[in-house]
Residue, then its C-alpha position, 0 to 999 in steps of 0.5 A: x500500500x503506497x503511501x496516500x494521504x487516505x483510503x476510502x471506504x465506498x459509499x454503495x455498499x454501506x449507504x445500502x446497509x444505512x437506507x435499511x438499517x431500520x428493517x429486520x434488526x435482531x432484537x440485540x441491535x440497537x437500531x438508532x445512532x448511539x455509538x460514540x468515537x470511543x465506543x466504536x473503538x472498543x468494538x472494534x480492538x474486540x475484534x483484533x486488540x493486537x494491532x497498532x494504536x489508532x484513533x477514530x473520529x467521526x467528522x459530523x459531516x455528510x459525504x457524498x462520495x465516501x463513508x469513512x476514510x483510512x489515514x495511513x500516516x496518522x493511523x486515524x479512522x475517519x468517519x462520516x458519520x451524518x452519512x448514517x441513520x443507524x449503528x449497523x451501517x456505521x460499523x459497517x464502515x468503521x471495519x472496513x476502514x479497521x481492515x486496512x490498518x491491519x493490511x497497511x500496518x501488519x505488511x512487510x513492506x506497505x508500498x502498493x498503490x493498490x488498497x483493496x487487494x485480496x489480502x484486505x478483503x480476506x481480513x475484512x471477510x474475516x473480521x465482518x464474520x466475527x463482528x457478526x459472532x460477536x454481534x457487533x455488527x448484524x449481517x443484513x443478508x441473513x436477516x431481511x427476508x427480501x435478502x434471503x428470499x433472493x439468495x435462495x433464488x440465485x443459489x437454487x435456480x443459477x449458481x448451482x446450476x450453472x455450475x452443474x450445467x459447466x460440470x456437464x459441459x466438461x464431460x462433453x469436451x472430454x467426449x469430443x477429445x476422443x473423438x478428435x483423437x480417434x480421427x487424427x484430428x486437433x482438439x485445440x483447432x476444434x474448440x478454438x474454431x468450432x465452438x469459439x472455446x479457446x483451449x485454455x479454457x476448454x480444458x479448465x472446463x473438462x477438469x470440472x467432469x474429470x476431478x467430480x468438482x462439487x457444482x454447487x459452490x458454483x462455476x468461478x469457484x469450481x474453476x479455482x479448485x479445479x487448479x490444484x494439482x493436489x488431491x487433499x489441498x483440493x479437496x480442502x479448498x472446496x470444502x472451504x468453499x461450502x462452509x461459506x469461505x469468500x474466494x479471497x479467504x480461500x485464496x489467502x489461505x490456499x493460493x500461494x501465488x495469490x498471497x506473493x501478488x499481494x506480497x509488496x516485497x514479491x511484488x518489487x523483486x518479481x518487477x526488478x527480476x523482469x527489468x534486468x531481464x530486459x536489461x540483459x537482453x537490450x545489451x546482447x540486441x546492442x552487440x549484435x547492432x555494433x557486430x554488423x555496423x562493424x562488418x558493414x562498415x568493413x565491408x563498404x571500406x574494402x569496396 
């Protein structure tokens, strides 16, 4: 993470949360604005009391472009509060700015411009499913019916299958594979022509029939399991994704070549690594370029 003056919190998705803080609230949950600065605070060093000291301070204003703000070099949470019609919404934010103190102050090396890597949404995933544990923070999703009406909808009717229907399509790409085989014939010419499939993709897709990936943790998710080579980390993987695991906690977990992207250090010695490639290979190109003018310029002088 670079060092910028402030990271913001988006409106959309929080503002959501405000416009229907008021609906479906657990019993627990105050549902009017009470929490001070103080109090916000303390919920939140609940969730994570090993981190660096910070501050949070609500501006008593309105925003219209974000929620909340991170300060990396003053390690102040900024909150708009007036954004706000009750608590929920407002812790909302307030752990997602937290999420990135954690990312920015706990990184080797803090020198991305990019903020909202798969490594903050994997903090911010798991520190949303303990605020809700906790019963700091009420998850919306799960206690409007509107909500959970929907997700019943796009699970049943579309991820699941839609995954299952991948699944399918994979044993059928397996089924044309034979037959190009049987007749000499190129399988990548045949996906890549005929069906306009291109033959990465193609064969991602038939890992999904051949390794009885579990269709419904639906299609993106199928693919990244369908990616390890290893049986039991596979397995592991997509047994993550059924207990509920967003795919950044999977892959923060799991993915080792995810977890060096975001790792700012891997990051700088993977771009100088590439540099110096270039760099070798613009001089070999050079010595090449001086070889034939010298021989050219021989050439021309005995002419």
């Amino acid at each position: 993470m670079g060092r910028t003056a402030s990271i913001g919190c988006d409106g959309a998705a929080a503002t959501a949360r405000a416009a229907s803080d008021t609906m479906a609230v657990p019993e627990n949950r105050v549902k009017e604005k009470s929490m001070n600065q103080d109090q916000v605070k303390s919920q939140l060093l609940r969730l994570n009391k090993d981190v660096e000291d910070f501050t949070v301070v609500f501006s008593g204003k309105k925003s219209r472009k974000v929620d909340g703000l991170y300060k990396p070099d003053t390690r102040e949470i900024l909150i708009h509060n007036k954004n706000f019609e009750g608590d929920n919404a407002l812790m909302y934010t307030a752990i997602h700015e937290f999420a990135h103190h954690i990312q920015f102050t706990q990184a080797a090396a803090p020198s991305s411009t990019r903020v909202h890597t798969a490594r903050f949404w994997d903090i911010l995933h798991r520190l949303l499913y303990d605020a809700e544990h906790k019963g700091i923070y009420a998850n919306l999703f799960e206690s409007d019916p509107r909500f959970t009406a929907l997700t019943k909808r796009i699970r049943e009717k579309y991820l699941g299958p839609g995954g299952a229907l991948m699944k399918e399509f994979g044993r059928l790409l397996m089924e044309a594979e034979e037959l190009c085989r049987e007749c000499q014939a190129s399988f990548d010419d045949y996906v890549d022509r005929e069906l306009m499939v291109h033959r990465a993709a193609a064969k991602t897709i038939m890992k999904l029939h051949a390794l009885d990936v579990n269709p419904t943790i639906g299609y993106e998710n199928m693919k990244t399991v369908a990616k390890i080579r290893d049986p039991e980390r596979r397995t592991e993987v997509q047994n993550m994704f059924l207990d509920g695991n967003s795919p950044d906690m999977v892959k923060a977990r799991f993915m080792s070549n995810a977890e060096a992207a975001d790792d700012p250090v891997q990051r700088l010695l993977h771009e100088k690594s590439k540099i110096m490639n270039a760099i070798k290979t613009l001089q070999e190109r050079l010595l090449e370029i001086d070889e034939r003018l010298h021989a050219m310029k021989g050439t021309s002088e005995s002419a």
